[in-house]
VOBAZA-538875 format. One record per residue (C-alpha): residue number from 0; residue in three letters; chain; x, z, y. Coordinates in steps of 0.5 Angstrom, whole numbers, always signed. Each point is the difference from the previous one (the first is absolute). Example, Ala and Ser with C-alpha at 12.3 -4.5 7.8 and 13.67 -1.06 7.14 Angstrom:
<atoms>
ATOM num residu chaine     X     Z     Y
ATOM   0    ALA      A   +25   +16    -9
ATOM   1    SER      A    +2    -2    +7
</atoms>
This chain:
<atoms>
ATOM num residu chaine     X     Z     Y
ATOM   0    UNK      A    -2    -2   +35
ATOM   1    UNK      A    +3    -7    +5
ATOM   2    UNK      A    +8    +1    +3
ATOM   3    UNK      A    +1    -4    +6
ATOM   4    UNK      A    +7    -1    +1
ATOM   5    UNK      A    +2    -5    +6
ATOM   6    UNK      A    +7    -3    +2
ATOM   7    UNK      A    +4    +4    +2
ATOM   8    UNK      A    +5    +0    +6
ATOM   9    UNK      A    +6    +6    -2
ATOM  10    UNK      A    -1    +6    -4
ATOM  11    UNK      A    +2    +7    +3
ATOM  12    UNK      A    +1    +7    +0
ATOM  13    UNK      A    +1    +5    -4
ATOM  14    UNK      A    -4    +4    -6
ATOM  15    UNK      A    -1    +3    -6
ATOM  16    UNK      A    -2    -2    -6
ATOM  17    UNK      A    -5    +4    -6
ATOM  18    UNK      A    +4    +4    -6
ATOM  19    UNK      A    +2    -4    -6
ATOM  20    UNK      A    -5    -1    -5
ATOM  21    UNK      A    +4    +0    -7
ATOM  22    UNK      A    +3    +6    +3
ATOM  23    UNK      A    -7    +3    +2
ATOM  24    UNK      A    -3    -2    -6
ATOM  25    UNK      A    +6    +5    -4
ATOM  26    UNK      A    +0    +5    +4
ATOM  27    UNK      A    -7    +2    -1
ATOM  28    UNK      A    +1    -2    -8
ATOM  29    UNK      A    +6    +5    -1
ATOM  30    UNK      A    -2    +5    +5
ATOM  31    UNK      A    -6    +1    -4
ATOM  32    UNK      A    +4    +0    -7
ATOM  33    UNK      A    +5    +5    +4
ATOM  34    UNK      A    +1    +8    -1
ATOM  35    UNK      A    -2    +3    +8
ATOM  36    UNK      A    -3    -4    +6
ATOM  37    UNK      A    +2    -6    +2
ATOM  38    UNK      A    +0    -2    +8
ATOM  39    UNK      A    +0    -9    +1
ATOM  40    UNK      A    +1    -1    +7
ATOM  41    UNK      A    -2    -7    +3
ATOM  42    UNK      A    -4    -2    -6
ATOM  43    UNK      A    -3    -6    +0
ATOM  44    UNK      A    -8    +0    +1
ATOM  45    UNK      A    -1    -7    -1
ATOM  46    UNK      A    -6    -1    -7
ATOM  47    UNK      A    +6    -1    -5
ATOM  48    UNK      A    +2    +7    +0
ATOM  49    UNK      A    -6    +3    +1
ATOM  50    UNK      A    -2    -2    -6
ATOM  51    UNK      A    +6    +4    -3
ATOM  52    UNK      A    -3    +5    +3
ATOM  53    UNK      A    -6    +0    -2
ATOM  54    UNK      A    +2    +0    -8
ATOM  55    UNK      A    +4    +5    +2
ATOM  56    UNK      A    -6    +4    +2
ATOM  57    UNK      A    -3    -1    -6
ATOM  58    UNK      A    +6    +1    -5
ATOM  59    UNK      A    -2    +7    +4
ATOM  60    UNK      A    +7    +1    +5
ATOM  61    UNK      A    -2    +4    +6
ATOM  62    UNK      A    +1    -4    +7
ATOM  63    UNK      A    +1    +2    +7
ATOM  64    UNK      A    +0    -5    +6
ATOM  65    UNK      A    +3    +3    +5
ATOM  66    UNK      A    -2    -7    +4
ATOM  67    UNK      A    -1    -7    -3
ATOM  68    UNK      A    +7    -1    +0
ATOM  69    UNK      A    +4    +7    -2
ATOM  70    UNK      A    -3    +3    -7
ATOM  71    UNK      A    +1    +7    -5
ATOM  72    UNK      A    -1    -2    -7
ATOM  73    UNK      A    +0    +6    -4
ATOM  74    UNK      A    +4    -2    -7
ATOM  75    UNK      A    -3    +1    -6
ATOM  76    UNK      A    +7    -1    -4
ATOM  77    UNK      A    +1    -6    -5
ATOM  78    UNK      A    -6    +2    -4
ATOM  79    UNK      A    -5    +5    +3
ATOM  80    UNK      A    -4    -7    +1
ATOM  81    UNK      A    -8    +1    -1
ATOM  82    UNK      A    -5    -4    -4
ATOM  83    UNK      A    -3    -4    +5
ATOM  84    UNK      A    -8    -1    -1
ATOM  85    UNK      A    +0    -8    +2
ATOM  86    UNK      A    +3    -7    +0
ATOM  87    UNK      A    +6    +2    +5
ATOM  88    UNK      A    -1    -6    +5
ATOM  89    UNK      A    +7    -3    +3
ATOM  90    UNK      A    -4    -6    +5
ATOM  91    UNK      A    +5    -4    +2
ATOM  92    UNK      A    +7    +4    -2
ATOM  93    UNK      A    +4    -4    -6
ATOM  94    UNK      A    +5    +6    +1
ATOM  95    UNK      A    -5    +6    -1
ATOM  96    UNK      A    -3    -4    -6
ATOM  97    UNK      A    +8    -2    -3
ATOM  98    UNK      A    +3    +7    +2
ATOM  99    UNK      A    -6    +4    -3
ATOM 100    UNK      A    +0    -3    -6
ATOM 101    UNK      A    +6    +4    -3
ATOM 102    UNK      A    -1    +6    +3
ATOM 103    UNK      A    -7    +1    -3
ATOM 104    UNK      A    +3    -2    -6
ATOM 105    UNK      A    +4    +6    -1
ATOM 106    UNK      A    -6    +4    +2
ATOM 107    UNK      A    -5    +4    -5
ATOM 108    UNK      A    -5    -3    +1
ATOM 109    UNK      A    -5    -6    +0
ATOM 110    UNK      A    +0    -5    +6
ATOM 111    UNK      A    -2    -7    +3
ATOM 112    UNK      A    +3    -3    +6
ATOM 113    UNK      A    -4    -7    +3
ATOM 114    UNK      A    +1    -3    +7
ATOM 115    UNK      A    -3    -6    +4
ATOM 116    UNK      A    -1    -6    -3
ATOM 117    UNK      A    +8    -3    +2
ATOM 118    UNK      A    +1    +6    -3
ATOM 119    UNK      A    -3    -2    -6
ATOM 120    UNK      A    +4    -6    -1
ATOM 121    UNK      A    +7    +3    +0
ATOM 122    UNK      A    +4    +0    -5
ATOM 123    UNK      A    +1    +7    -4
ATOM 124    UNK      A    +3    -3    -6
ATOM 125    UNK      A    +7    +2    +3
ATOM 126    UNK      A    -2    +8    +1
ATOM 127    UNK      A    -3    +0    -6
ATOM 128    UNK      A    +4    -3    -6
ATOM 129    UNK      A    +6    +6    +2
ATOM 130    UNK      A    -5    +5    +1
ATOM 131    UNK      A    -2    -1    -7
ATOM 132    UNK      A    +7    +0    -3
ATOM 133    UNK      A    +0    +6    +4
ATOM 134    UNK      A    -7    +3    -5
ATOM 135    UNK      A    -5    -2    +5
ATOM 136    UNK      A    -6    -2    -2
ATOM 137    UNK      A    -3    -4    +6
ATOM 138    UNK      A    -5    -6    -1
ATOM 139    UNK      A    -2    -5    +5
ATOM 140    UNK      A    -4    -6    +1
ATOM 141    UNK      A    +2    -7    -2
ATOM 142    UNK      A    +4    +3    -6
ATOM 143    UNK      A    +3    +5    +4
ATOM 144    UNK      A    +2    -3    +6
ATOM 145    UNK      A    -4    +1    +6
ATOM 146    UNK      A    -4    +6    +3
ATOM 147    UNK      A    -5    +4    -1
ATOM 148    UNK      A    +6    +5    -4
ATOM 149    UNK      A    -2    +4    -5
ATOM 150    UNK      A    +5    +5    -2
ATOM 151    UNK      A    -1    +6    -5
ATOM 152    UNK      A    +6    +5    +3
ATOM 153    UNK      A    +5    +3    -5
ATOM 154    UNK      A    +8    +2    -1
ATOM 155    UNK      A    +4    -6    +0
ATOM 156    UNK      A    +8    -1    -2
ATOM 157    UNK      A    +5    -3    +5
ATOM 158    UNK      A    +3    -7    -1
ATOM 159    UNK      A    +4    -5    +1
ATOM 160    UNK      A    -3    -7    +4
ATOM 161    UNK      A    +2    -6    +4
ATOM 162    UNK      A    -5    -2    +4
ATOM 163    UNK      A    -2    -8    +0
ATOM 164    UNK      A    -1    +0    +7
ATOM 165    UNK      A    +2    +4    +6
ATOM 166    UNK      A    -4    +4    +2
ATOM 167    UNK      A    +0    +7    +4
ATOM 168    UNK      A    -8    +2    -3
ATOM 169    UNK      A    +1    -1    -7
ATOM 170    UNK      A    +8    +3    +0
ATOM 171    UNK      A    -4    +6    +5
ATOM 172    UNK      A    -6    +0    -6
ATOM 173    UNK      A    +6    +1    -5
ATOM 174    UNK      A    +4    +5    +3
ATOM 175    UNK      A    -5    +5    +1
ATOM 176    UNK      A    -3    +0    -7
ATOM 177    UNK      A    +7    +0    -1
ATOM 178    UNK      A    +0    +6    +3
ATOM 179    UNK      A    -6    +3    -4
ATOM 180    UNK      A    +3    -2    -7
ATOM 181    UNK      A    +6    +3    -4
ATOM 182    UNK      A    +6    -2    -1
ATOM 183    UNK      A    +3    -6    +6
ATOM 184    UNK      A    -3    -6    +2
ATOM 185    UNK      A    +4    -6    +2
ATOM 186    UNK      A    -3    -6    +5
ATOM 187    UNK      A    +5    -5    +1
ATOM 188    UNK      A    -1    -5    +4
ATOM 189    UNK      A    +3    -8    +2
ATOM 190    UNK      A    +0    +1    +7
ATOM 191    UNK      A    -1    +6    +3
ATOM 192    UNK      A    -7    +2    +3
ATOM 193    UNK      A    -1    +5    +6
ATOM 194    UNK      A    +2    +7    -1
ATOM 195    UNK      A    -5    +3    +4
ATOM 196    UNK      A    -2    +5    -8
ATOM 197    UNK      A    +7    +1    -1
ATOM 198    UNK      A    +2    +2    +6
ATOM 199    UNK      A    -6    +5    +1
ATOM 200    UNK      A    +1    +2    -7
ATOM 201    UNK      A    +7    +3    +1
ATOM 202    UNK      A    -3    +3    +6
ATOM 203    UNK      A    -5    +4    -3
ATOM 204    UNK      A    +5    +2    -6
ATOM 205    UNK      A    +0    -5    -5
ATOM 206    UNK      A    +4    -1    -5
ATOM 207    UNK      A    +2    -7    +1
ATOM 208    UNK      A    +6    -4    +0
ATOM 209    UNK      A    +1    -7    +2
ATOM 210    UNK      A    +5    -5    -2
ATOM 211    UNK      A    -1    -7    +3
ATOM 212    UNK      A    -6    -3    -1
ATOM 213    UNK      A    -1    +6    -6
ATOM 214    UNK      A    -4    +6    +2
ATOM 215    UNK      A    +0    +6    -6
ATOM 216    UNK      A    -5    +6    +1
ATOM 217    UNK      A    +0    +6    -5
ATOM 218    UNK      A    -7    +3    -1
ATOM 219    UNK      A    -4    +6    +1
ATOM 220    UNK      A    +5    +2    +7
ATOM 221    UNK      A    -4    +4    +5
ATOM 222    UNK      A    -2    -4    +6
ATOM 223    UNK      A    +1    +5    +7
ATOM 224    UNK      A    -4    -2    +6
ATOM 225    UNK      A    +4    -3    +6
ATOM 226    UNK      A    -2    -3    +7
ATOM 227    UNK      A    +1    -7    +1
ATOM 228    UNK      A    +0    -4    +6
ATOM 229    UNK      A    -3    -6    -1
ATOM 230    UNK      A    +4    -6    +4
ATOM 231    UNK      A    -3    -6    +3
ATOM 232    UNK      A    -2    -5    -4
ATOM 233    UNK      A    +5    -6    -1
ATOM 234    UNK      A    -5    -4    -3
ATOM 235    UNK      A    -5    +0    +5
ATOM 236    UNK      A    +6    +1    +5
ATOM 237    UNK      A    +2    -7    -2
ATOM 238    UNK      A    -6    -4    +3
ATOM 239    UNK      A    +2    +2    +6
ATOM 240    UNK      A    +7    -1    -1
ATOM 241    UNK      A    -3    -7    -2
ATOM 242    UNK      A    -4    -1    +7
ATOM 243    UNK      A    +7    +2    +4
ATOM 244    UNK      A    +4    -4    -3
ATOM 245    UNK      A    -4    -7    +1
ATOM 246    UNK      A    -4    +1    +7
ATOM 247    UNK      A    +4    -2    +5
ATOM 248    UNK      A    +3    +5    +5
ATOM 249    UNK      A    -2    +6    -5
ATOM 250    UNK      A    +4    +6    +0
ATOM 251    UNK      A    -3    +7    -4
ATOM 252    UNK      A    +3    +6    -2
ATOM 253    UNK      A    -4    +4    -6
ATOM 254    UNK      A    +1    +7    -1
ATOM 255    UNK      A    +2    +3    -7
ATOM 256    UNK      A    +0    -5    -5
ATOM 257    UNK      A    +2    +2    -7
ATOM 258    UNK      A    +6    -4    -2
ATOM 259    UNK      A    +0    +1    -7
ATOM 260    UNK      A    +5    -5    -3
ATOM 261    UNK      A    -4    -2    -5
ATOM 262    UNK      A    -7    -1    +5
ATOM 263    UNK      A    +5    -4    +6
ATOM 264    UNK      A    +0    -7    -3
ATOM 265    UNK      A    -3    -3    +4
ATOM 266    UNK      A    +4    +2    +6
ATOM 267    UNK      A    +5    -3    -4
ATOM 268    UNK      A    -2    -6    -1
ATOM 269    UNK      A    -2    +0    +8
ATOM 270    UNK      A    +7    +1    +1
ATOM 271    UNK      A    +2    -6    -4
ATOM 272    UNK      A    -6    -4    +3
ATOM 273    UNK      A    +4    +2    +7
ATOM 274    UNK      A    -4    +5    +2
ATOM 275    UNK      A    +3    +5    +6
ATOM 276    UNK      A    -3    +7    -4
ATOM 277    UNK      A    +4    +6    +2
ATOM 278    UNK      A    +0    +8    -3
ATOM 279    UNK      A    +1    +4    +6
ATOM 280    UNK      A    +0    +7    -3
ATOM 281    UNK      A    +0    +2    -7
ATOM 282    UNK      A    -3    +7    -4
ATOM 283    UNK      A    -2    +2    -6
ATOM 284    UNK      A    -5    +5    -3
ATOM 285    UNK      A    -2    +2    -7
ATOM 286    UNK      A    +5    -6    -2
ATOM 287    UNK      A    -3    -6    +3
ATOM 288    UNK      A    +5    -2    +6
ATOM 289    UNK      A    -5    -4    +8
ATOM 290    UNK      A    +2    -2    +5
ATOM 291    UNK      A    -2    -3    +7
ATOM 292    UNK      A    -1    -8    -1
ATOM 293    UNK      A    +2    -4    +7
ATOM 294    UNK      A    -4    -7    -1
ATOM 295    UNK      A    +2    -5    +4
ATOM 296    UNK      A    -3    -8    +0
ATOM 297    UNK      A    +5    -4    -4
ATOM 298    UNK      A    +2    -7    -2
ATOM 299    UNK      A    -1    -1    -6
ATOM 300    UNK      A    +3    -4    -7
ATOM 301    UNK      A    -3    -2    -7
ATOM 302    UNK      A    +2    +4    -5
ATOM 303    UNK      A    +0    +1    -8
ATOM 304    UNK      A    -4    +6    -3
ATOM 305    UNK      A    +0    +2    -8
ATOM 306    UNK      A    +3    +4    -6
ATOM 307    UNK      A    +2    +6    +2
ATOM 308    UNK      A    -2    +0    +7
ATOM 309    UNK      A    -8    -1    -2
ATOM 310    UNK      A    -2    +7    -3
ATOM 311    UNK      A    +4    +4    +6
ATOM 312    UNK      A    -5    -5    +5
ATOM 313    UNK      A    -6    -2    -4
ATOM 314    UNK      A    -6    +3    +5
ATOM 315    UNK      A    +3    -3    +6
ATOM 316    UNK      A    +1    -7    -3
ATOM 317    UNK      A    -6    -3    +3
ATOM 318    UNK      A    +2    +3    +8
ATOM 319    UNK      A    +6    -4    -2
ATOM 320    UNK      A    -2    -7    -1
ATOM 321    UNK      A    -3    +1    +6
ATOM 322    UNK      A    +6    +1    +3
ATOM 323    UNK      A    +3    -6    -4
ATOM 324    UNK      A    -6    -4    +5
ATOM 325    UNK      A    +5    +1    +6
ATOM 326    UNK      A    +7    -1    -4
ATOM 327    UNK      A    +4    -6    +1
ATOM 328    UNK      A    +0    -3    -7
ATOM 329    UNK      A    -3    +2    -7
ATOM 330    UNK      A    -1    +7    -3
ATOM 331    UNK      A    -1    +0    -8
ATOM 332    UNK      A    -3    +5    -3
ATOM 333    UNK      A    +0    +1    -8
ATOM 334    UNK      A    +0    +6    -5
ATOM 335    UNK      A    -6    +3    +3
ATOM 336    UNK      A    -5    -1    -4
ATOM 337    UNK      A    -3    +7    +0
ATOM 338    UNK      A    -3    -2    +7
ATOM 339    UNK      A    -5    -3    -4
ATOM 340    UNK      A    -3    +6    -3
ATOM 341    UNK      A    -1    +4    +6
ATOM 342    UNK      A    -6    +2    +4
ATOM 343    UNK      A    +0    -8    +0
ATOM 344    UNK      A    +4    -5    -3
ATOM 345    UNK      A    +5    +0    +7
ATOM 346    UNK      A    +4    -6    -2
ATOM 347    UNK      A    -7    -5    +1
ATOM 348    UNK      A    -4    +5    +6
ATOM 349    UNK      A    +7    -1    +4
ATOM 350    UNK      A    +2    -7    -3
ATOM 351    UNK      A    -8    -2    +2
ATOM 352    UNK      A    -2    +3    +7
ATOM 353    UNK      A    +7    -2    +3
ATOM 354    UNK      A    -1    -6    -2
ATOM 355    UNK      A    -7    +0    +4
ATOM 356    UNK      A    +5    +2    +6
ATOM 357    UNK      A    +4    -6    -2
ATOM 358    UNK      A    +6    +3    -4
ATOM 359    UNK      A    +4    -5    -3
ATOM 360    UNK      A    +0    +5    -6
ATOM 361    UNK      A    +0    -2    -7
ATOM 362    UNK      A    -3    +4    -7
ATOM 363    UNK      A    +4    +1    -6
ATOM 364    UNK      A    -1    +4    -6
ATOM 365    UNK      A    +5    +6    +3
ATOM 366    UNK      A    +0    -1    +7
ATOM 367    UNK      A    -1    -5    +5
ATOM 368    UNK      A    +5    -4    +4
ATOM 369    UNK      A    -1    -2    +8
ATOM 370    UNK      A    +3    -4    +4
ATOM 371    UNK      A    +1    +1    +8
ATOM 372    UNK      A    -3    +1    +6
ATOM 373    UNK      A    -6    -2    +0
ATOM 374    UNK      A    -4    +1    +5
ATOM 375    UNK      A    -6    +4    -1
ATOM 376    UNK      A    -7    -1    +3
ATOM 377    UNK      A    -6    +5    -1
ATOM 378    UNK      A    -6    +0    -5
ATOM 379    UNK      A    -4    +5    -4
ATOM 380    UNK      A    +4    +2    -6
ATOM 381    UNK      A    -2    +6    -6
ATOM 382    UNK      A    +4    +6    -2
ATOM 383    UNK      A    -2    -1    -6
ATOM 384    UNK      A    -2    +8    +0
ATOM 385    UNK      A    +8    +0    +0
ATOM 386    UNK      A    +3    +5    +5
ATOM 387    UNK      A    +6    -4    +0
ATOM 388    UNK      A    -2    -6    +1
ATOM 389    UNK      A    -5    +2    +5
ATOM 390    UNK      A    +6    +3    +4
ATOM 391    UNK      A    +5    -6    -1
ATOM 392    UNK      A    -6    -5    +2
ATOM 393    UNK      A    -1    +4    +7
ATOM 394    UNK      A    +8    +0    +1
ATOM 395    UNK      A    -1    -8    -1
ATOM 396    UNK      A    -6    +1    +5
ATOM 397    UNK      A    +5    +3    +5
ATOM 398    UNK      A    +4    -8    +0
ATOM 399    UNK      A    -5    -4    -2
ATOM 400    UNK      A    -4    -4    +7
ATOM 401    UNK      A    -7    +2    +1
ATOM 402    UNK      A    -5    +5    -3
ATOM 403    UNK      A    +3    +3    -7
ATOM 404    UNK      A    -7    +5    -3
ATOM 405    UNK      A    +2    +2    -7
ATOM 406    UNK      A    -7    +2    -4
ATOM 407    UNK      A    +0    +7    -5
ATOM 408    UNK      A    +6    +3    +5
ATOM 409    UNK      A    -3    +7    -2
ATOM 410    UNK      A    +5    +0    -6
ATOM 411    UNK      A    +5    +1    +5
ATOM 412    UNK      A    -3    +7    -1
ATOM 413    UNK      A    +3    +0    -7
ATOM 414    UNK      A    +8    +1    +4
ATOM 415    UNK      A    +0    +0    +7
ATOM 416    UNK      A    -6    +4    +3
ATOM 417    UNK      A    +1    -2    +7
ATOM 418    UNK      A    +3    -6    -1
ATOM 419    UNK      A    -4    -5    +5
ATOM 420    UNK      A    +1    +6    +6
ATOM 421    UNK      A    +8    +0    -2
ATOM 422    UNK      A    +1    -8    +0
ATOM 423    UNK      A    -5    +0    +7
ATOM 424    UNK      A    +4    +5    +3
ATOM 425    UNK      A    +6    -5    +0
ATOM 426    UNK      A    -3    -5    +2
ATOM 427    UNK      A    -2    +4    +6
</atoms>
């Protein structure tokens, strides 16, 4: 599918933005694991969830849909999981792969995970190795380290781990087994990665303690079945937040955002760049605070981005460069390697495609510095099958002089269900 964006005049009015996907993905999961019913209000329809979905099924965990965005899932507990009778297929999604990894480690039975082939490419080593000090047995391509998954489930003990890379799937993978295992598991972190499992877990009655960056989970607790309202989803919020501040004469408000502080990054930064972002009301359900977003057009500066600022935005770092296109001066991007080994290697699609458009933007080993403003003209860019690309390159699209058309946009799907509508309305 072809996305055509042309310049855009302003962009306003008000919307709402789809459910958060990492905390969709982990309302199913645990609600599954949990004792009693589960009921998700505002889940995420989009591909990635519903491959979670549909493994859960298949692990034999009843669920209800209410309508496409309110489901019941009916727990199973932390060990009432069915052996399932194929290859669970996790598409696109390396956070169903990662997360499920450690819980059927814990299982009583045999079981193989596999997904696309992005999928396929991704790194599993770093789940892996501590699940193996756990007492799993786990083999994998590529000497272990990529999918397909073959995972022979049995009792595991608790350890003590520090992960190499801050990373919320492989810290969730490992709290979950956690659970299912004896004794306590403890999983520190450098820097802090989203909390969103943590968060839920004390809902549903975990035993779980955090301390800075280290979380200790004692095993074999009782989960029990919650509701959990799912706010919108800030990454996805933030292509639009994004579009505000660099079209001129813009002014959006954007209802129910979840601002968890370890997802608002990359308001953070925005802030810094002289972004005019204002919260204009503030809740919290089930543990995770929102808030409306008021998104006003912006003169914006330069910055620098790196160390601990990078795992608390790494989703929304290709949106940001297309920021930095329109800010006085140089952004610098470093320690961001992880975006190499994402849906696409982000660092090179972005560098690539607003380098067609005529960014003054240039590729490092760990991040990319670009110089501004350019101005941008229209051409024919890829998504590289990449949902975050494809979206960051229809906001440059909204600055760019003439027709931007962005080939593979059906990825958007993967995220952002009705992305093109929401953006479209805007622009009026």
């Amino acid at each position: 599918m072809e996305l055509k964006i042309n310049t855009a005049a302003s962009l306003k009015g008000k919307i709402a933005i789809p459910g958060d996907k990492s905390i969709s993905h982990r309302a199913i999961i645990l609600g599954a694991m949990a004792e009693g019913d589960t009921t998700i209000v505002d889940f995420l329809p989009a591909a990635d969830c519903l491959s979670t979905l549909k493994c859960m099924r298949a692990l034999g965990v009843g669920v209800e849909e209410l309508s496409s965005t309110n489901l019941v899932i009916h727990g199973v507990g932390a060990n009432g999981f069915k052996e399932p009778g194929n290859v669970l297929d996790v598409g696109n999604s390396g956070t169903t792969l990662r997360i499920l990894t450690g819980v059927l480690a814990g299982q009583d039975f045999f079981s193989v995970l596999t997904g696309d082939e992005s999928v396929r490419r991704r790194p599993m080593d770093r789940v892996i190795a501590p699940l193996l000090e756990m007492g799993a047995e786990i083999w994998g391509r590529k000497n272990g380290t990529r999918a397909p998954i073959s995972i022979l489930g049995h009792s595991l003990h608790g350890i003590s781990y520090t992960t190499t890379i801050p990373s919320a799937q492989v810290k969730t993978a490992l709290l979950l087994a956690g659970l299912l295992a004896e004794g306590k598991t403890i999983v520190a972190e450098e820097f802090q990665s989203r909390d969103h499992t943590e968060r839920m877990l004390e809902v549903m009655g975990a035993d779980i303690s955090v301390e800075g960056t280290t979380c200790t989970i004692s095993g074999g607790g009782i989960l029990r079945g919650a509701e959990i309202d799912i706010p919108g989803d800030i990454s996805s919020a933030a292509f639009l937040i994004a579009g505000a501040l660099i079209v001129p004469d813009s002014e959006v408000l954007i209802k129910d955002v979840g601002v968890n502080p370890t997802r608002t990054g990359v308001l953070d930064v925005l802030k810094e760049m002289g972004g005019r972002l204002e919260r204009v009301s503030f809740s919290v359900k089930n543990g995770e605070p929102r808030s409306d977003m008021l998104v006003k057009s912006s003169k914006l500066s330069g910055t620098v981005i790196g160390g601990e600022k990078i795992p608390g935005l790494i989703d929304e770092l290709p949106v940001l460069a297309v920021v930095a296109t329109q800010a006085q001066g140089t952004t610098v991007v470093s320690g961001a390697q992880e975006l190499r080994v994402k849906e696409a290697d982000r660092i090179s699609a972005i560098c690539g495609e607003l380098g067609n458009l005529g960014a003054q933007i240039e590729e490092r080993e760990d991040g990319f510095i670009v110089e501004g403003p350019t101005a941008l003209k229209g051409t024919v860019c890829d998504s590289h099958g990449d949902h975050r690309i494809a979206m960051a390159l229809a906001i440059a699209g909204l600055v760019a002089t003439g027709t931007t058309v962005i080939r593979g946009a059906e990825c958007v799907d993967i995220s952002f269900p009705g992305f093109e509508k929401t953006l479209r309305s805007l622009i009026g």
